[in-house]
C-alpha positions in Angstrom: -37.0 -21.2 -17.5 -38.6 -24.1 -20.1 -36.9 -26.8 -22.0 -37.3 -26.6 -25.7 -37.1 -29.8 -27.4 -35.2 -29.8 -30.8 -33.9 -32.7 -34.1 -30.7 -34.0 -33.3 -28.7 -32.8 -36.3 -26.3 -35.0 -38.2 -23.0 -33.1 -38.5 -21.7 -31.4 -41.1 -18.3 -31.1 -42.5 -15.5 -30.8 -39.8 -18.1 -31.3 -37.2 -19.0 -33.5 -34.4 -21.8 -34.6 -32.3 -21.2 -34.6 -28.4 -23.6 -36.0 -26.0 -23.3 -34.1 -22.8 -22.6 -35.6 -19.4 -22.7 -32.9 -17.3 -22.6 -29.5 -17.7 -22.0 -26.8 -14.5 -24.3 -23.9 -13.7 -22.7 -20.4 -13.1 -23.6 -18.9 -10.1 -22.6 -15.4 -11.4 -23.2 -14.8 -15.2 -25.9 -17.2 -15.1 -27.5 -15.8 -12.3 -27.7 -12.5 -13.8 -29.1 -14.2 -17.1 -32.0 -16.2 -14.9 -32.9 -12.8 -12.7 -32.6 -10.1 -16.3 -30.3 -8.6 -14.8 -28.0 -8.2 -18.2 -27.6 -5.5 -20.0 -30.1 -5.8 -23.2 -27.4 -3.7 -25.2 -24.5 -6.2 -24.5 -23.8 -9.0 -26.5 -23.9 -12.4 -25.5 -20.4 -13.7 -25.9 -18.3 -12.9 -29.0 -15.6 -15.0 -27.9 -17.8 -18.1 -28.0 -19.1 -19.5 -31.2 -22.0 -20.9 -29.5 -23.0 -18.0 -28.0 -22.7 -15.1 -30.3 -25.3 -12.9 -31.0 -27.3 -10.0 -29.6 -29.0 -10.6 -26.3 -32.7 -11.6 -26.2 -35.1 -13.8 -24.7 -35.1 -16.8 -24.9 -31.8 -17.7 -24.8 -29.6 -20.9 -24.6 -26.9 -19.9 -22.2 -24.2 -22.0 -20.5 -20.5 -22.4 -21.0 -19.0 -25.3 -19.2 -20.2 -28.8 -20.8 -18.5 -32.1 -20.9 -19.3 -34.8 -23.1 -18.7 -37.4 -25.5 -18.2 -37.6 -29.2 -20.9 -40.0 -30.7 -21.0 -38.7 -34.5 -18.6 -37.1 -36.9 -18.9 -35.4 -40.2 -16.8 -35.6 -43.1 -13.0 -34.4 -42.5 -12.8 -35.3 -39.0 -10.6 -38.4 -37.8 -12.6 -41.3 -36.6 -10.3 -41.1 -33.7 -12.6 -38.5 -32.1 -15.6 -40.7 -31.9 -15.8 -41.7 -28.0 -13.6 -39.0 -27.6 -14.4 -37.1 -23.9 -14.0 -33.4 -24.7 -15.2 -29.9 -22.7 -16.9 -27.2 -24.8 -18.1 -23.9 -24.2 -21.6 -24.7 -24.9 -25.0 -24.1 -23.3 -27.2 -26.6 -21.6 -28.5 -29.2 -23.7 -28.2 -32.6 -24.2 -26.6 -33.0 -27.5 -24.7 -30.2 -29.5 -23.0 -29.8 -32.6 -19.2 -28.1 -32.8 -16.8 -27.6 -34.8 -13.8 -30.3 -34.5 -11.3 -26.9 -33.4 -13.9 -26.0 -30.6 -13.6 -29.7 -29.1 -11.1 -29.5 -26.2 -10.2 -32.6 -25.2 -9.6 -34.0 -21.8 -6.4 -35.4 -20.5 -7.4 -39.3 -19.7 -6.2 -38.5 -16.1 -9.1 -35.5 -15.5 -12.5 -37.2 -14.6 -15.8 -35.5 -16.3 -16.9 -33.7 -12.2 -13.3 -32.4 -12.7 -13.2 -31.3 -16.2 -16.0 -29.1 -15.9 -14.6 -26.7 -13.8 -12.2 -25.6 -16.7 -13.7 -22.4 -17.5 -13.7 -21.3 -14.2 -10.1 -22.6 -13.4 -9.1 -20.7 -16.6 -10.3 -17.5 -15.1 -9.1 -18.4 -12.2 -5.6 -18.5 -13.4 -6.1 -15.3 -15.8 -7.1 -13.7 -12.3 -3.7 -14.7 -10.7 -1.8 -13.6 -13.6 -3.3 -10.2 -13.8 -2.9 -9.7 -9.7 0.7 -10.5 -10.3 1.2 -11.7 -6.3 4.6 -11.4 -5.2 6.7 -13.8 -3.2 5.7 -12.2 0.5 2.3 -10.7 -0.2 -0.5 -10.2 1.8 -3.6 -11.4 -0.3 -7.4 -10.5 0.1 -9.9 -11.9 -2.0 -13.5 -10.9 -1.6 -16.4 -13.7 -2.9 -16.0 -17.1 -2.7 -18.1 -18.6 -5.1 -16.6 -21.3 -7.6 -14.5 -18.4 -9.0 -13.6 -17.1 -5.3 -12.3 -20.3 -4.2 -10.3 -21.6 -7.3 -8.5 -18.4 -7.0 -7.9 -18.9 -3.4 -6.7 -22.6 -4.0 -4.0 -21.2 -7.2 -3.3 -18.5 -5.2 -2.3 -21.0 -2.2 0.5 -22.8 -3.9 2.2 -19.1 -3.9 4.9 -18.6 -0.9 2.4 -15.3 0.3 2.9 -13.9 3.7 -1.2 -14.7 4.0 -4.3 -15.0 1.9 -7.7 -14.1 3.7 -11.1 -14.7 2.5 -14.2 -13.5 2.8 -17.8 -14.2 2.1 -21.3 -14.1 3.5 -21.9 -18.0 3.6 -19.8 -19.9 6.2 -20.0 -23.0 3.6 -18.0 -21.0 1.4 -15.5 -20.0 4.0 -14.6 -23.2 5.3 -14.2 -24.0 2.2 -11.1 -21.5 1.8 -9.8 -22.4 4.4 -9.1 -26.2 2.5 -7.7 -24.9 0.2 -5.2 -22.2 0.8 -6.9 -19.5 3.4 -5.2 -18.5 6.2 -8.0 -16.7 7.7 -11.8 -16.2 6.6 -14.3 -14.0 7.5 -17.9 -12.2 7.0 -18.0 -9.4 5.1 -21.0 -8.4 7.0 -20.3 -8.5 10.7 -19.4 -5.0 12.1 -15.9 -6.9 13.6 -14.4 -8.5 10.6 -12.2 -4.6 9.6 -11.2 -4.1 13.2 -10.1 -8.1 12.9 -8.2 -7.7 9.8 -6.2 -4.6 10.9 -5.2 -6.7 14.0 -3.7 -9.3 11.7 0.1 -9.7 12.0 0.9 -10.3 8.3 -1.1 -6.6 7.9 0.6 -4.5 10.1 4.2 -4.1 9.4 5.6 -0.5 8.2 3.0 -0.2 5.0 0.2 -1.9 6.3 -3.0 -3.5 4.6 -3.1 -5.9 2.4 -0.7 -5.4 -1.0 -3.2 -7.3 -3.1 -7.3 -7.7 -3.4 -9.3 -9.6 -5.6 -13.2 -8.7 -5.9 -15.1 -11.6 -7.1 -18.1 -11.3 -5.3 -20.5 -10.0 -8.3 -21.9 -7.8 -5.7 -21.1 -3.8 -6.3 -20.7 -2.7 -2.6 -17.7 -5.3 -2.5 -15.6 -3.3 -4.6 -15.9 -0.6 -1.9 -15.6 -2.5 0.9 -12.1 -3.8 -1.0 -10.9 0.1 -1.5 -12.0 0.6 2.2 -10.0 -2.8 3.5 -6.9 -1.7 0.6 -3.9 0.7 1.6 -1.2 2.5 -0.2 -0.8 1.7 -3.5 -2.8 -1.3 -3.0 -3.4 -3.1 -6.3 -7.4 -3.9 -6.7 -8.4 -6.9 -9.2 -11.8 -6.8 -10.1 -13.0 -10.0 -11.7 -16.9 -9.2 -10.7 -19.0 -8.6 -13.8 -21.8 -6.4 -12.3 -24.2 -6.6 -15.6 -26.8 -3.7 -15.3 -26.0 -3.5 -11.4 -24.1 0.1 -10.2 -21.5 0.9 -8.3 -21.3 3.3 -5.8 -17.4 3.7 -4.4 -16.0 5.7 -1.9 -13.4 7.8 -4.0 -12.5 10.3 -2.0 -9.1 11.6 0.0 -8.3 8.3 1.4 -8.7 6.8 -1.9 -6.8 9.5 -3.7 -4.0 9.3 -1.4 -3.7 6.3 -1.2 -2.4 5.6 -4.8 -4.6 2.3 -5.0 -4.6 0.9 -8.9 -7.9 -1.1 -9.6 -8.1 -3.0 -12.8 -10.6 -5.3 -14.6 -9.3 -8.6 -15.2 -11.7 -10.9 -18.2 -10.8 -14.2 -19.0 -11.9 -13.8 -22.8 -8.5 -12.3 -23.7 -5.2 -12.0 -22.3 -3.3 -9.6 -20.3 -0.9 -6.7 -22.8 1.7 -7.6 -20.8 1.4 -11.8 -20.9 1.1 -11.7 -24.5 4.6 -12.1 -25.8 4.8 -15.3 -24.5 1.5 -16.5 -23.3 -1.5 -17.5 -25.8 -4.5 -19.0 -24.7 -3.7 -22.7 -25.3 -0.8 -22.4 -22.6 -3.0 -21.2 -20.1 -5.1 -24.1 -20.6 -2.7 -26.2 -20.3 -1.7 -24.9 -17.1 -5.4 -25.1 -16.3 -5.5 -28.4 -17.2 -2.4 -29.2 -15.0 -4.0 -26.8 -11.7 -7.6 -29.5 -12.4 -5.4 -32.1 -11.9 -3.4 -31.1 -8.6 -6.4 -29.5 -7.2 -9.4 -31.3 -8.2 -12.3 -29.1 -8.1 -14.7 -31.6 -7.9 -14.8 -31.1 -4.2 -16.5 -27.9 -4.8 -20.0 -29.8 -6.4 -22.7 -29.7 -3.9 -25.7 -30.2 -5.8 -25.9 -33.1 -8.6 -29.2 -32.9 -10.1 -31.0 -34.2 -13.3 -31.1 -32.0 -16.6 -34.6 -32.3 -16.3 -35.1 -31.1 -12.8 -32.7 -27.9 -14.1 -35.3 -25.4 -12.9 -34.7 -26.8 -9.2 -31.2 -25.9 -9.6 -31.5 -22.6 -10.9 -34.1 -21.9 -8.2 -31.8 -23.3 -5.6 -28.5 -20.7 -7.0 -31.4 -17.7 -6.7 -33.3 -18.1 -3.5 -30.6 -20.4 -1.1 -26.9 -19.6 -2.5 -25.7 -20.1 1.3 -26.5 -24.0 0.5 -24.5 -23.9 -2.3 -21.8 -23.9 -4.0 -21.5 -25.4 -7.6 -24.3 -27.3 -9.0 -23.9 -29.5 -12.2 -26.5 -30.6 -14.5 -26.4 -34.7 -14.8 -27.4 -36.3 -18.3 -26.5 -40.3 -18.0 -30.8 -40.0 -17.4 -31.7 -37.9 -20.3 -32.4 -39.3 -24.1 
């Protein structure tokens, strides 16, 4: 990666000037950005103005910043200036937007917190699409940021259990703060034969009603058919770019009646429409921040200028990590 130094521009009409504060890396889309892992014929993000266009390096990427309002153009209210607002803009440390893109943050949210809002949104568009009932038995697989908001909305639910589970032991004693009942590694030959010995996972059905894959990692979503039983519902929030899947579809799947499903936080559920748009889920985002505060989850803070270290960290030691945020009190 390389910094590329551009003008500060003066606003235009119905815009603003933010200077950042601190922005938070993704460990997944990101990741897959910084290694070329995406898929060249895949557009970047229609969804966010800032980052529409057609794939191609380089490329400004980055969707979780929180800053300040220091300029506005002509039509916006003076109000706004020394406003604190999150937008889903790349990393960089001032950007223009559009006074409707500015979403600003309740006084009692600090900046560490607000950050997390893309991620908590997903995290609730997640929960919404799993649909866990009252008595459920809940397994979610990855617990990166994603992984363990999920597991933290998904612990104020009355659920029989919720089990975790993820390579890096950081990650699951993590969980296990903020909702999980039980965590384990995906990767040690015991963890099936332990989660078939599990109380709330015997009973006459069996297995756990619902999974969520959030790992980013292909072979997860087979492990989750493998760990799922009948008519298991399987939530996969993992985007695998140009990775491949190979899954185990075969009698026990079949039989099974398992449901799998794609949940994406750009756009909501069929179903939730009639009564949900996106501004209530952010609100209820907002409201989840608050009660939870995510900011526990930051383990790295390091300078916008040192922002190749942190991207270096993500790649080669993610068992060290868990979200790292880009600081800009430093930068001019």
């Amino acid at each position: 990666m390389s910094f590329v130094e551009e003008l500060i521009p003066a606003p235009a009409p119905g815009q603003c000037l933010v200077r950042t504060l601190v922005s938070a890396i993704s460990a997944g889309t990101e990741l897959l950005v910084y290694r070329g892992q995406w898929p060249e014929d895949t557009p970047v993000d229609d969804t966010i103005p800032s980052l529409v266009g057609a794939f191609s390096y380089p490329l400004k990427y980055g969707y979780s910043a929180v800053g300040i309002v220091v300029k506005v153009g002509a039509g916006v209210p003076p109000a706004l200036l020394g406003a604190r607002a999150f937008c889903f803009n790349p990393h960089e440390t001032h950007f223009l937007v559009d006074m409707d893109d500015l979403i600003l943050i309740p006084s009692q949210v600090t900046a560490e917190d607000a950050v997390f809002l893309s991620n908590m949104e997903t995290a609730v568009g997640l929960v919404m699409d799993g649909n866990p009932l009252v008595g459920e038995a809940v397994v979610v697989f990855g617990l990166g940021v994603v992984g363990l908001l999920t597991t933290s909305v998904l612990g104020k639910f009355p659920l029989s259990v919720i089990i975790s589970l993820d390579g890096y032991a950081v990650r699951r004693e993590k969980s296990l703060s903020l909702g999980a009942h039980y965590s384990f590694d995906p990767n040690s030959p015991e963890t099936r034969d332990q989660l078939q010995e599990l109380p709330a996972l015997k009973g006459p059905v069996g297995g756990p009603d619902l999974i969520y894959e959030l790992s980013g990692n292909p072979q997860a979503l087979n492990e989750a058919i493998l760990v799922g039983s009948f008519d298991s519902r399987i939530v996969v929030g993992s985007w695998y770019g140009s990775k491949r899947a190979d899954l185990s579809l075969g009698t026990r799947f079949h039989r099974s009646r398992m449901r799998i499903m794609s949940s994406q936080v750009s756009r909501l559920g069929p179903s939730l429409t009639g009564r949900w748009d996106k501004k209530r889920r952010m609100d209820l985002a907002w409201k989840l921040i608050h009660s939870i505060r995510p900011s526990c989850l930051i383990t790295h803070r390091i300078p916008f200028s040192r922002a190749g270290e942190a991207f270096e960290l993500l790649h080669g030691s993610p068992g060290q990590a868990i979200q790292v945020i880009l600081q800009y009190e430093d930068e001019t």
